[in-house]
mmCIF file as gemmi writes it, N, C-alpha and C atoms, coordinates in Angstrom:
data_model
loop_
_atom_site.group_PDB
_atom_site.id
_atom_site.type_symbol
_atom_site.label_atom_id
_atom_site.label_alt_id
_atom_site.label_comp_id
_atom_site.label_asym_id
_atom_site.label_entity_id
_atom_site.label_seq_id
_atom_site.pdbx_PDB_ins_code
_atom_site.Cartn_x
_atom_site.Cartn_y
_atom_site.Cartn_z
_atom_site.occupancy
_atom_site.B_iso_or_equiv
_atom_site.pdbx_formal_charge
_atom_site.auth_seq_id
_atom_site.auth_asym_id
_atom_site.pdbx_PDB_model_num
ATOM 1 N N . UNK Axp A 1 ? -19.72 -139.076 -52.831 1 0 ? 1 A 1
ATOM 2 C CA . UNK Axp A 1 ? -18.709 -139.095 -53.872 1 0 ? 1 A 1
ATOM 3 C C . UNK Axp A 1 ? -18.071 -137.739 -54.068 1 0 ? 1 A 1
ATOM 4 N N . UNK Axp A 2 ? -18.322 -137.068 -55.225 1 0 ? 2 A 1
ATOM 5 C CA . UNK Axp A 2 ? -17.967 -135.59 -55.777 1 0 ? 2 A 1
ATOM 6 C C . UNK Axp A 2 ? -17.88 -134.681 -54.355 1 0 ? 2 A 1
ATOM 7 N N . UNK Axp A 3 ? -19.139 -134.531 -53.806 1 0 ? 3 A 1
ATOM 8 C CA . UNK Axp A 3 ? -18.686 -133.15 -53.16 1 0 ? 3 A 1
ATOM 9 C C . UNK Axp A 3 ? -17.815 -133.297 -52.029 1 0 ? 3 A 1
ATOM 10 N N . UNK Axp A 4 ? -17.534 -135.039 -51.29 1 0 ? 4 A 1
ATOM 11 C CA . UNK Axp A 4 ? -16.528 -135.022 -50.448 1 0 ? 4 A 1
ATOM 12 C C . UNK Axp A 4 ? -15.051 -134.79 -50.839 1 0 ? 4 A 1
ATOM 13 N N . UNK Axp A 5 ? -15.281 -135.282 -51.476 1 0 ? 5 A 1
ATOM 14 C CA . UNK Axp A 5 ? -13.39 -134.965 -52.638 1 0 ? 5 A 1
ATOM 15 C C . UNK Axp A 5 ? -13.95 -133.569 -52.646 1 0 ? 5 A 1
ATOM 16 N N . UNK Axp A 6 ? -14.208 -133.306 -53.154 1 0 ? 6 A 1
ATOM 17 C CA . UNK Axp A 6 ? -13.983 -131.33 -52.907 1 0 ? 6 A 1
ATOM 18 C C . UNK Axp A 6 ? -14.646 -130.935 -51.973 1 0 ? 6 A 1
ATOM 19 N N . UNK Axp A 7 ? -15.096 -131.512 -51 1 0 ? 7 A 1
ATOM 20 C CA . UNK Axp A 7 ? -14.287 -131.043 -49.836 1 0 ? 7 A 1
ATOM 21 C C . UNK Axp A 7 ? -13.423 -130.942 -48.964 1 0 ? 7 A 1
ATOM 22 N N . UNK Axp A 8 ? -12.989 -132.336 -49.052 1 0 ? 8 A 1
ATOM 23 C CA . UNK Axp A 8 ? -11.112 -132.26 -48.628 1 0 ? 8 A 1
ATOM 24 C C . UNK Axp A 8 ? -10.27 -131.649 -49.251 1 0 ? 8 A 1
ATOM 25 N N . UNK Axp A 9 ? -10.453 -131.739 -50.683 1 0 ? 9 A 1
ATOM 26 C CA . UNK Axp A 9 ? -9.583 -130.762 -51.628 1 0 ? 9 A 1
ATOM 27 C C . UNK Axp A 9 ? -9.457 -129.435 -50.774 1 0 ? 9 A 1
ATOM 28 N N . UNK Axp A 10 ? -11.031 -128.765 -50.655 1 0 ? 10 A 1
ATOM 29 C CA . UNK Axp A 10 ? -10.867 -127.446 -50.116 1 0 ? 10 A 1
ATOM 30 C C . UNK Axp A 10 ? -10.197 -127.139 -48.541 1 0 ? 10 A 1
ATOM 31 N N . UNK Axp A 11 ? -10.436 -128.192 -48.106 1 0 ? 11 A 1
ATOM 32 C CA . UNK Axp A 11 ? -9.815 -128.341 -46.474 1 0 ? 11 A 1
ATOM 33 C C . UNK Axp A 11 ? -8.505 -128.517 -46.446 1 0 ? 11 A 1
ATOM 34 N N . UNK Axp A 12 ? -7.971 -129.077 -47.435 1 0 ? 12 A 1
ATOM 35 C CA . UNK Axp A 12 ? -6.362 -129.069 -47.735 1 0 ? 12 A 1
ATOM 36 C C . UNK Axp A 12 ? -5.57 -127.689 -48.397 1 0 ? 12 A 1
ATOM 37 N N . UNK Axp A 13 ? -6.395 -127.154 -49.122 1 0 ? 13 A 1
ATOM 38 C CA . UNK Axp A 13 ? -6.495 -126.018 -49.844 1 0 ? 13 A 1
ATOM 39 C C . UNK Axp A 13 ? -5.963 -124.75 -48.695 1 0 ? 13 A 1
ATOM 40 N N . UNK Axp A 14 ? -7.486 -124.919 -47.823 1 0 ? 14 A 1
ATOM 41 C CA . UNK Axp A 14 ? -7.147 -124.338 -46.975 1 0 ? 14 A 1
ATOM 42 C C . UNK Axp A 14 ? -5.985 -123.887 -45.718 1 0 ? 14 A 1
ATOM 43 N N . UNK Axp A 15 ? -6.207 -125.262 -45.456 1 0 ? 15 A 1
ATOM 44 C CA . UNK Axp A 15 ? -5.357 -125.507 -44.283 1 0 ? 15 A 1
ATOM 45 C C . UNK Axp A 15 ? -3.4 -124.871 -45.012 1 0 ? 15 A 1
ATOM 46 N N . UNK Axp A 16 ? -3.395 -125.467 -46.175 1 0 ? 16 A 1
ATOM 47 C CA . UNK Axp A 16 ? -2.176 -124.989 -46.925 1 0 ? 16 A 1
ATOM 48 C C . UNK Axp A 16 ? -1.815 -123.526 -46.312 1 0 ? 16 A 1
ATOM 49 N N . UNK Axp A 17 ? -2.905 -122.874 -47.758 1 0 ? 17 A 1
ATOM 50 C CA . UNK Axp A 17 ? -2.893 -121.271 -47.02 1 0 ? 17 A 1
ATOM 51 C C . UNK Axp A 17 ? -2.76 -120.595 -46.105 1 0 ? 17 A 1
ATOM 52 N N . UNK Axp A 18 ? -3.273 -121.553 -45.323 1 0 ? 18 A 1
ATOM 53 C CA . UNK Axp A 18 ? -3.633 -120.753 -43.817 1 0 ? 18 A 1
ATOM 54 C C . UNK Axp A 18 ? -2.634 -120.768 -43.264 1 0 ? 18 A 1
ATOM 55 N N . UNK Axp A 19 ? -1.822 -121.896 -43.108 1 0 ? 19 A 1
ATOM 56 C CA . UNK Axp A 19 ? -0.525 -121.876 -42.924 1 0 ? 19 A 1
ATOM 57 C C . UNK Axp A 19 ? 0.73 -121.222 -43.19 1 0 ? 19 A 1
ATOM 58 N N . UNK Axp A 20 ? 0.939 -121.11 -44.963 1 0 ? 20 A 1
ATOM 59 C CA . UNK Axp A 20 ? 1.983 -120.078 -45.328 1 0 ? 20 A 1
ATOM 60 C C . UNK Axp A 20 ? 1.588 -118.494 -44.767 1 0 ? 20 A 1
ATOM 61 N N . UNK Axp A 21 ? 0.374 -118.464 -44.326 1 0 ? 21 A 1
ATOM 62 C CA . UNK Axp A 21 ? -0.606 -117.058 -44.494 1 0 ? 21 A 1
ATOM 63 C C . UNK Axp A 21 ? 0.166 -116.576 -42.87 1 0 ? 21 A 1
ATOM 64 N N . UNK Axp A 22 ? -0.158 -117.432 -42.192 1 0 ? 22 A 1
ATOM 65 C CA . UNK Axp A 22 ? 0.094 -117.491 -40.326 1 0 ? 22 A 1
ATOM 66 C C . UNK Axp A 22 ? 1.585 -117.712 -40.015 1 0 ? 22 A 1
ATOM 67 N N . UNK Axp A 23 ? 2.064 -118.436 -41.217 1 0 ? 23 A 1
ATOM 68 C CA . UNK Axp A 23 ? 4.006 -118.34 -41.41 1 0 ? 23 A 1
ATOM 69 C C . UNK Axp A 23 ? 4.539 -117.838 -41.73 1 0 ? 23 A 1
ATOM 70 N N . UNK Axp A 24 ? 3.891 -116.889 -42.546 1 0 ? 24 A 1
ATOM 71 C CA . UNK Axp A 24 ? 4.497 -115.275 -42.95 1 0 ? 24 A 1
ATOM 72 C C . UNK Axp A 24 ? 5.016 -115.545 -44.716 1 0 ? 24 A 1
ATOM 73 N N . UNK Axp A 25 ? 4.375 -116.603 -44.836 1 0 ? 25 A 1
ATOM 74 C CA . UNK Axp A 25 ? 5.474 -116.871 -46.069 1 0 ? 25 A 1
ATOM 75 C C . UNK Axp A 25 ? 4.702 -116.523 -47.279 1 0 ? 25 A 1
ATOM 76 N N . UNK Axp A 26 ? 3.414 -115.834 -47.212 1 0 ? 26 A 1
ATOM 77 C CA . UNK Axp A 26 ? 2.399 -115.321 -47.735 1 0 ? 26 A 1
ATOM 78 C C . UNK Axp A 26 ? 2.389 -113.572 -46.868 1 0 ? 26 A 1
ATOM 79 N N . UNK Axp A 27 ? 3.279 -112.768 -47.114 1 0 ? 27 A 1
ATOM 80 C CA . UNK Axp A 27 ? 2.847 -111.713 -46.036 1 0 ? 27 A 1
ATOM 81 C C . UNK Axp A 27 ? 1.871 -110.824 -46.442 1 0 ? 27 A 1
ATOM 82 N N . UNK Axp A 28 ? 1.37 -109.758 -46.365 1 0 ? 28 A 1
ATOM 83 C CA . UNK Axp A 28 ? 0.647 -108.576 -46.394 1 0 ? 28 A 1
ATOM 84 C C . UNK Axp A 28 ? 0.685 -108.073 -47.227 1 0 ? 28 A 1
ATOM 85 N N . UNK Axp A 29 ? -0.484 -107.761 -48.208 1 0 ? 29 A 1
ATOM 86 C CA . UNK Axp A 29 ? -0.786 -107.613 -49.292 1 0 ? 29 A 1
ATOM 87 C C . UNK Axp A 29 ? -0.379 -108.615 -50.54 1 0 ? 29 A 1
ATOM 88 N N . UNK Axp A 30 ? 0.07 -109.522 -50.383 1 0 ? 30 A 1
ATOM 89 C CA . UNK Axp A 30 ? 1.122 -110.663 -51.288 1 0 ? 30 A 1
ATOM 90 C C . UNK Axp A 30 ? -0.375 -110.746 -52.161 1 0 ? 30 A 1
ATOM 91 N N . UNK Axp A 31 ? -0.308 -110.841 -53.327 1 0 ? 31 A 1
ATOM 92 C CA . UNK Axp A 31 ? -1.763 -111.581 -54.036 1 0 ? 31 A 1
ATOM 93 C C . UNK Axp A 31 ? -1.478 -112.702 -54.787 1 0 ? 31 A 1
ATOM 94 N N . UNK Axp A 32 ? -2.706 -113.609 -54.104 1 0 ? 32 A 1
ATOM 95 C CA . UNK Axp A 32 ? -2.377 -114.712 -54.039 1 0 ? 32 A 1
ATOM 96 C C . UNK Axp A 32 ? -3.69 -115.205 -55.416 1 0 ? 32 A 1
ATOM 97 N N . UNK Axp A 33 ? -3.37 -115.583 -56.801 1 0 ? 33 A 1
ATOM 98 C CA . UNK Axp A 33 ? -3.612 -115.681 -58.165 1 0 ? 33 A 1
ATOM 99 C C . UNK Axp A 33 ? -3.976 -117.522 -57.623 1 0 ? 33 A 1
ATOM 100 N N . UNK Axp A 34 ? -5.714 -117.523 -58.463 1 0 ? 34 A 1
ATOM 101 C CA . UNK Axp A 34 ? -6.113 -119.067 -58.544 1 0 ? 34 A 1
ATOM 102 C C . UNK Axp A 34 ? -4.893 -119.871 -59.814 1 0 ? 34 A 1
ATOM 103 N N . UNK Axp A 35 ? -4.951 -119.136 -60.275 1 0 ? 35 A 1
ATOM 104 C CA . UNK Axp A 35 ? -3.836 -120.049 -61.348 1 0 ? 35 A 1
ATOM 105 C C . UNK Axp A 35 ? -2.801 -120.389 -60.786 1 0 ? 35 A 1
ATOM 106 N N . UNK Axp A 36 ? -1.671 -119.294 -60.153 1 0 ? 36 A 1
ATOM 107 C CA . UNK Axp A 36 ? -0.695 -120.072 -59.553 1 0 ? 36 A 1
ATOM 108 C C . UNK Axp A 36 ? -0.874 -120.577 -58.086 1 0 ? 36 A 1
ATOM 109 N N . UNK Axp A 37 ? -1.77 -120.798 -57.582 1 0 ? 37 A 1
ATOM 110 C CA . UNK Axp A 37 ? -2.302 -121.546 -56.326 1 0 ? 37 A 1
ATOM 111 C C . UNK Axp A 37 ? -2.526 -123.093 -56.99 1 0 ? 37 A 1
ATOM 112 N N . UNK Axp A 38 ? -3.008 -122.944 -58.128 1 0 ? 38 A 1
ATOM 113 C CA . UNK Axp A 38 ? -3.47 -124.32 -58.739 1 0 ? 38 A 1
ATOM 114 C C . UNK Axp A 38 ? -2.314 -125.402 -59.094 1 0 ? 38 A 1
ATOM 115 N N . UNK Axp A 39 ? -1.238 -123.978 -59.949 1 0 ? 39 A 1
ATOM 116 C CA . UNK Axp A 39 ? -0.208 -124.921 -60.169 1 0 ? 39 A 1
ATOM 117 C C . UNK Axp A 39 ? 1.397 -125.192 -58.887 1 0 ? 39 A 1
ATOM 118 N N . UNK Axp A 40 ? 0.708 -124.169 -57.824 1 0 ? 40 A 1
ATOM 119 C CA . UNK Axp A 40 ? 1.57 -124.538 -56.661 1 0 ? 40 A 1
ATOM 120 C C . UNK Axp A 40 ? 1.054 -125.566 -55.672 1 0 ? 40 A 1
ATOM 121 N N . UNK Axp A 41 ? 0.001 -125.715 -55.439 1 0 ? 41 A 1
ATOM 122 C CA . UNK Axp A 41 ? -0.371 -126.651 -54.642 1 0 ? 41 A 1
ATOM 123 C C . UNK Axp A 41 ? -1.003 -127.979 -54.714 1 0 ? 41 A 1
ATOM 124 N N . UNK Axp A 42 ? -1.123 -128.095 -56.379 1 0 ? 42 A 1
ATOM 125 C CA . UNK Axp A 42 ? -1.289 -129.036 -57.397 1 0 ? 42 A 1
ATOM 126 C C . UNK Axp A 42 ? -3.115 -129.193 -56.934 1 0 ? 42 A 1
ATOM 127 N N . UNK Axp A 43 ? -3.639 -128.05 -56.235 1 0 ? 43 A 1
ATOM 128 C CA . UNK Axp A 43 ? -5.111 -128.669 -56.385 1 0 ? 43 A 1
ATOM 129 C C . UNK Axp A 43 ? -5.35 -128.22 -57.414 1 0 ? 43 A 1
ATOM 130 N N . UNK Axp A 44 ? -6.922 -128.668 -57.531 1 0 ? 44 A 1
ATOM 131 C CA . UNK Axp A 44 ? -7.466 -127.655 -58.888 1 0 ? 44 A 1
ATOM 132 C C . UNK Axp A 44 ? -8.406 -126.355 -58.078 1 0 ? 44 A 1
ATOM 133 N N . UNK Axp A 45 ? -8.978 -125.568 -59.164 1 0 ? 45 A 1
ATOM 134 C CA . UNK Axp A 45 ? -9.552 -124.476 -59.218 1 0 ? 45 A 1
ATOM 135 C C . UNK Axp A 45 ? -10.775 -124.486 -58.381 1 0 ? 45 A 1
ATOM 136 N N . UNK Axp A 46 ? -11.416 -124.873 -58.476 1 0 ? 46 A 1
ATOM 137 C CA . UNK Axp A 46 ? -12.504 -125.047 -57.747 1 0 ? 46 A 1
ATOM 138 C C . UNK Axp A 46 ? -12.279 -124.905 -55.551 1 0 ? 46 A 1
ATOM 139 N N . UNK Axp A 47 ? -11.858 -126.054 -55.251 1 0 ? 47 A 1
ATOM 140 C CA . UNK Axp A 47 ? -11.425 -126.265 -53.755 1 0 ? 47 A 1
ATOM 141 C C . UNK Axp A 47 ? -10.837 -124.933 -53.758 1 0 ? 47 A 1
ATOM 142 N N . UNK Axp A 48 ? -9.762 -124.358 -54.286 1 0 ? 48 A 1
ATOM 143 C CA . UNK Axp A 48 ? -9.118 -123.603 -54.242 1 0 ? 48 A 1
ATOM 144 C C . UNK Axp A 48 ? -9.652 -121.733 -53.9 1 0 ? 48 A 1
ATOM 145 N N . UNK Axp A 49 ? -10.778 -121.877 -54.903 1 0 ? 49 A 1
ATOM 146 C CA . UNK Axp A 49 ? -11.777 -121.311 -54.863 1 0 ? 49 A 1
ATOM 147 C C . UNK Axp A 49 ? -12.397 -120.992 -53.276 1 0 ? 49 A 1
ATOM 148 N N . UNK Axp A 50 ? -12.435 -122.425 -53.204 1 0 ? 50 A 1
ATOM 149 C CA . UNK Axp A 50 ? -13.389 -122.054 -51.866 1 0 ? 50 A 1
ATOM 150 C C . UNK Axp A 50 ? -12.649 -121.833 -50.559 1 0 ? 50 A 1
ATOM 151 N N . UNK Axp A 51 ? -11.455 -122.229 -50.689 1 0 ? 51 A 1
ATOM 152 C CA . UNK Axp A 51 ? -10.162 -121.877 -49.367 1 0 ? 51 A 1
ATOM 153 C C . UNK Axp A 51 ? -10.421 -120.653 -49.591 1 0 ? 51 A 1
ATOM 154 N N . UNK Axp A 52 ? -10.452 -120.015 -50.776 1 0 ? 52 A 1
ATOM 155 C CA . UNK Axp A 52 ? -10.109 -118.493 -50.403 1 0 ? 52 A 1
ATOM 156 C C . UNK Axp A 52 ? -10.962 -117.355 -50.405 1 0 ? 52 A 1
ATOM 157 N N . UNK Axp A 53 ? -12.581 -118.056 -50.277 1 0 ? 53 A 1
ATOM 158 C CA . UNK Axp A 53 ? -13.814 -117.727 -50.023 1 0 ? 53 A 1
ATOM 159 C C . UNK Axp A 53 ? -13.615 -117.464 -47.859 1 0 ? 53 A 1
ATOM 160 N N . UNK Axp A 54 ? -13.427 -119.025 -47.601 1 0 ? 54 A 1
ATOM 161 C CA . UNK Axp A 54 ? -13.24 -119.049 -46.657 1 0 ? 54 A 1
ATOM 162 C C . UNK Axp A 54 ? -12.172 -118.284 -45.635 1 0 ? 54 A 1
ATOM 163 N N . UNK Axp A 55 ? -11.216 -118.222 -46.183 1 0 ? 55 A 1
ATOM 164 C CA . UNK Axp A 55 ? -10.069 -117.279 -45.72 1 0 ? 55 A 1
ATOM 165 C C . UNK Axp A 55 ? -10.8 -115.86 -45.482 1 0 ? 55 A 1
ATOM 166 N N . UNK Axp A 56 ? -11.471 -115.48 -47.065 1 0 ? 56 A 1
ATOM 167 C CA . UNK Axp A 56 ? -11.605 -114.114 -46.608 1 0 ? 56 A 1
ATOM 168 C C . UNK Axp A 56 ? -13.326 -113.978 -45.783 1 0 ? 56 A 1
ATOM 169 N N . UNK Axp A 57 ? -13.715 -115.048 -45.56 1 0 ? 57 A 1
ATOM 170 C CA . UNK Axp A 57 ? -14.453 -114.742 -44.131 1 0 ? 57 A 1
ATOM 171 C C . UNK Axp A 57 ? -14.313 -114.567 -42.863 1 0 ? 57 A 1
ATOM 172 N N . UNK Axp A 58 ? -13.061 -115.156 -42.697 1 0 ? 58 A 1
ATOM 173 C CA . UNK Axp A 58 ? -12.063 -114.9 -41.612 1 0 ? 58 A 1
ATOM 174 C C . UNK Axp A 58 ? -11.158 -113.651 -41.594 1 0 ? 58 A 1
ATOM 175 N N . UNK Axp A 59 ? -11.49 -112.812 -42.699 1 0 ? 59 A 1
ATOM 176 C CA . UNK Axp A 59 ? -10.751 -112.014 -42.618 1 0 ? 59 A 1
ATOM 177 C C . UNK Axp A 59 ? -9.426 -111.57 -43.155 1 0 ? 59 A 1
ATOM 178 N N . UNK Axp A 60 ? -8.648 -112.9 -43.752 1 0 ? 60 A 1
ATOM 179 C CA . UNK Axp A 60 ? -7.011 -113.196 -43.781 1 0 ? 60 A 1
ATOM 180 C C . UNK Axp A 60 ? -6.94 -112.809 -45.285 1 0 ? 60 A 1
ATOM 181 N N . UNK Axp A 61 ? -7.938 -112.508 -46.039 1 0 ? 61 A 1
ATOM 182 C CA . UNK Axp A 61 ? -7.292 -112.327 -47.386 1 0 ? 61 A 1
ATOM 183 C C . UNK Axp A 61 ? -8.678 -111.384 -48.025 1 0 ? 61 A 1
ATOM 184 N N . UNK Axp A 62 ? -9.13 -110.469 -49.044 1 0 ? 62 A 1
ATOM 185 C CA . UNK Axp A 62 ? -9.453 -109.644 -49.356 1 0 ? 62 A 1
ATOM 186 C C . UNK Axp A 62 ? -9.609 -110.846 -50.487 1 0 ? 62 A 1
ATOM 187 N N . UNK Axp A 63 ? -10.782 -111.157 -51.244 1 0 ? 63 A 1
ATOM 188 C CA . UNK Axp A 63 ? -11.194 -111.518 -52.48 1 0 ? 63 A 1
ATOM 189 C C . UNK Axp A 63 ? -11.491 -110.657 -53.865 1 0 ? 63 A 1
ATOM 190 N N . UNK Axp A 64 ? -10.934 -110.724 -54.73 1 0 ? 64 A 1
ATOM 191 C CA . UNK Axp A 64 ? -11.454 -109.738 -55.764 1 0 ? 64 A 1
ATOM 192 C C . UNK Axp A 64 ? -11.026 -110.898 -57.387 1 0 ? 64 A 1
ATOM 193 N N . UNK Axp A 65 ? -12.191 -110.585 -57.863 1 0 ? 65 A 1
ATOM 194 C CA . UNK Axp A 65 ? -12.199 -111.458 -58.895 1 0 ? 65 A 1
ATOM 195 C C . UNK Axp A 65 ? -11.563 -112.83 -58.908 1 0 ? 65 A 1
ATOM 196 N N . UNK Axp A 66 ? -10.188 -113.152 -59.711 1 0 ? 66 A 1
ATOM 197 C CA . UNK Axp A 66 ? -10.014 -114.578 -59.753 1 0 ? 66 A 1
ATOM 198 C C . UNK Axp A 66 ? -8.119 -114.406 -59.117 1 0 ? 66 A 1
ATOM 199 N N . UNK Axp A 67 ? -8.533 -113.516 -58.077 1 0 ? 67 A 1
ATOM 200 C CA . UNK Axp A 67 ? -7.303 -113.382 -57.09 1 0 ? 67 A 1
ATOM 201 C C . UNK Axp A 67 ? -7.535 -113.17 -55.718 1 0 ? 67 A 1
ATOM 202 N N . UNK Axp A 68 ? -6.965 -112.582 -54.361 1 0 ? 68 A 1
ATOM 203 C CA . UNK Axp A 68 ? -6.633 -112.292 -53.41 1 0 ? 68 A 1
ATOM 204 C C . UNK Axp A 68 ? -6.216 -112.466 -52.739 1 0 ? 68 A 1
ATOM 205 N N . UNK Axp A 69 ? -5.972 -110.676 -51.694 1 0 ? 69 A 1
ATOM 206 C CA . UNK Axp A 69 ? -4.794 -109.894 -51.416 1 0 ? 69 A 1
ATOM 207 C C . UNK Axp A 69 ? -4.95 -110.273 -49.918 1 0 ? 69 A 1
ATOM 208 N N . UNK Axp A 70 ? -3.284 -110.686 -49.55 1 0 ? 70 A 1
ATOM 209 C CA . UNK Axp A 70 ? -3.269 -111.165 -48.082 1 0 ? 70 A 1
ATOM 210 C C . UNK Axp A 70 ? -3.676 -109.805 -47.417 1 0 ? 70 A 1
ATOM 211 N N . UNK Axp A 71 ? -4.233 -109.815 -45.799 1 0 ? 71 A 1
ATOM 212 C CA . UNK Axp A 71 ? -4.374 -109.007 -44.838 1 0 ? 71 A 1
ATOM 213 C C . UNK Axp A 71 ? -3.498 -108.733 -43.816 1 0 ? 71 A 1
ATOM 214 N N . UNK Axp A 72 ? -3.144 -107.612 -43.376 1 0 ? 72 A 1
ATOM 215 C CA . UNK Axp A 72 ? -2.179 -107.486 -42.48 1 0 ? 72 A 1
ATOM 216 C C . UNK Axp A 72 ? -2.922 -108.022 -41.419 1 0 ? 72 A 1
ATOM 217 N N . UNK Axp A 73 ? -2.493 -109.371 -40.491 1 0 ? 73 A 1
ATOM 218 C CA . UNK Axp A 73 ? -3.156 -110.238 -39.27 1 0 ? 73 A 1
ATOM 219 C C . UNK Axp A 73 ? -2.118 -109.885 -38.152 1 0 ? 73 A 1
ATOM 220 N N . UNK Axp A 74 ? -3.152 -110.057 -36.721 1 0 ? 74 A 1
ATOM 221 C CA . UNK Axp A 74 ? -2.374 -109.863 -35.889 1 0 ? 74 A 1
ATOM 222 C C . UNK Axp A 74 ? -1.578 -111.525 -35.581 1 0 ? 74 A 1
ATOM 223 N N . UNK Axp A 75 ? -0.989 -111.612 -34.736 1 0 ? 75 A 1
ATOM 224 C CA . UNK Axp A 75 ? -1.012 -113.092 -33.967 1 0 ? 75 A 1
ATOM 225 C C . UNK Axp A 75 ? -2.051 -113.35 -33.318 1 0 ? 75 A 1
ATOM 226 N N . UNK Axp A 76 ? -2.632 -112.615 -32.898 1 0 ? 76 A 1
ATOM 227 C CA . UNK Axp A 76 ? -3.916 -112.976 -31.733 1 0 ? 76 A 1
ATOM 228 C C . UNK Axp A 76 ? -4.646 -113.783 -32.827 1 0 ? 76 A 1
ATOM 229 N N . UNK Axp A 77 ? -4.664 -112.371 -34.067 1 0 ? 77 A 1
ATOM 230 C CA . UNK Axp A 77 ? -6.102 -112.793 -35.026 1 0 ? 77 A 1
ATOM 231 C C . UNK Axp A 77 ? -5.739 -114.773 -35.356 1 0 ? 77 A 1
ATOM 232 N N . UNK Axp A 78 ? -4.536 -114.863 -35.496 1 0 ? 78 A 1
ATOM 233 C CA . UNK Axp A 78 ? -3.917 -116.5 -36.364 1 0 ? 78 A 1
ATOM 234 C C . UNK Axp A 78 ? -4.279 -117.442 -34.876 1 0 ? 78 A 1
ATOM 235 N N . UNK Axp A 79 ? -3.859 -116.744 -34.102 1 0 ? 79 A 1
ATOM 236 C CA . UNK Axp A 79 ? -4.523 -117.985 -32.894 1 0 ? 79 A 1
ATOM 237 C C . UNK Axp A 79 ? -6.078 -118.251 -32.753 1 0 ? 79 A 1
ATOM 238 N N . UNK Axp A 80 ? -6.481 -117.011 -32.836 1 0 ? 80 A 1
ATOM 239 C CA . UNK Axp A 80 ? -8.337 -117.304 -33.024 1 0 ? 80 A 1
ATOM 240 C C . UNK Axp A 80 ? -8.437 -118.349 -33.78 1 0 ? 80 A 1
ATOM 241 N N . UNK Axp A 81 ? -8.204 -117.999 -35.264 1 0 ? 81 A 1
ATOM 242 C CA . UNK Axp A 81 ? -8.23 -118.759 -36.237 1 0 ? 81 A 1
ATOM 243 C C . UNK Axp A 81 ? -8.326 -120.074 -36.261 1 0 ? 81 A 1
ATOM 244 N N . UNK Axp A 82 ? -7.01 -120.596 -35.839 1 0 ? 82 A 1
ATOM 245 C CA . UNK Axp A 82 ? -6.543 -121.803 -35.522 1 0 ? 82 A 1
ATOM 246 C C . UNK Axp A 82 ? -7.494 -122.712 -34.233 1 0 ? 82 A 1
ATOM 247 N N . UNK Axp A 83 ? -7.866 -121.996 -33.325 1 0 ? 83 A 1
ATOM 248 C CA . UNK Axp A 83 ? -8.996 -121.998 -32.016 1 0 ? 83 A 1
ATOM 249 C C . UNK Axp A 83 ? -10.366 -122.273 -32.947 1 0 ? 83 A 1
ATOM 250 N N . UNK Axp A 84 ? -10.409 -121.568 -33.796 1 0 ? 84 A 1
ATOM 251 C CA . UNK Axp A 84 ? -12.182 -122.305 -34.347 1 0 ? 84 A 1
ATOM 252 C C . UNK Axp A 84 ? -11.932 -123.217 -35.159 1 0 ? 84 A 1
ATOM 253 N N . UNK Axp A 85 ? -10.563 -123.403 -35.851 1 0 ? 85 A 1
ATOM 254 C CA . UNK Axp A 85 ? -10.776 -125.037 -36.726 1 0 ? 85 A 1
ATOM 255 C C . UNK Axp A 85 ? -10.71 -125.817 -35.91 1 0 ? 85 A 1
């Protein structure tokens, strides 16, 4: 039940991000706020949360409190990326 819905939440979450992140439409240093992630991508807080846990294990975004700051990525780095999902 519960934790599959949030986990697609977060896989959608993700995949979102990762996308504007690798499309430039999120560039370098941009900080990217759970509140307006929540009310831009209509998930809630939580999934959201964890996209950007995940992001910054990959590297693509810097976490700090209840925000974070995109990373300057190469292309190589966005093809890796894309290669392990």
């Amino acid at each position: 039940g519960l934790l599959i819905v949030t986990a697609t939440l977060a896989d959608q979450a993700y995949d979102l991000l990762l996308e504007r992140i690798s499309g430039g439409q999120y560039g370098p240093a941009h900080v990217l706020r759970e509140l307006d992630l929540v009310a831009q991508l209509g998930i809630s807080r939580t999934p959201i949360r964890e996209a950007l846990l995940r992001l910054s294990e990959y590297g693509l975004v810097s976490v700090a409190g209840r925000s974070a700051r995109v990373r300057q990525i190469t292309p190589d780095e966005v093809l890796h990326i894309y290669q392990v999902r």
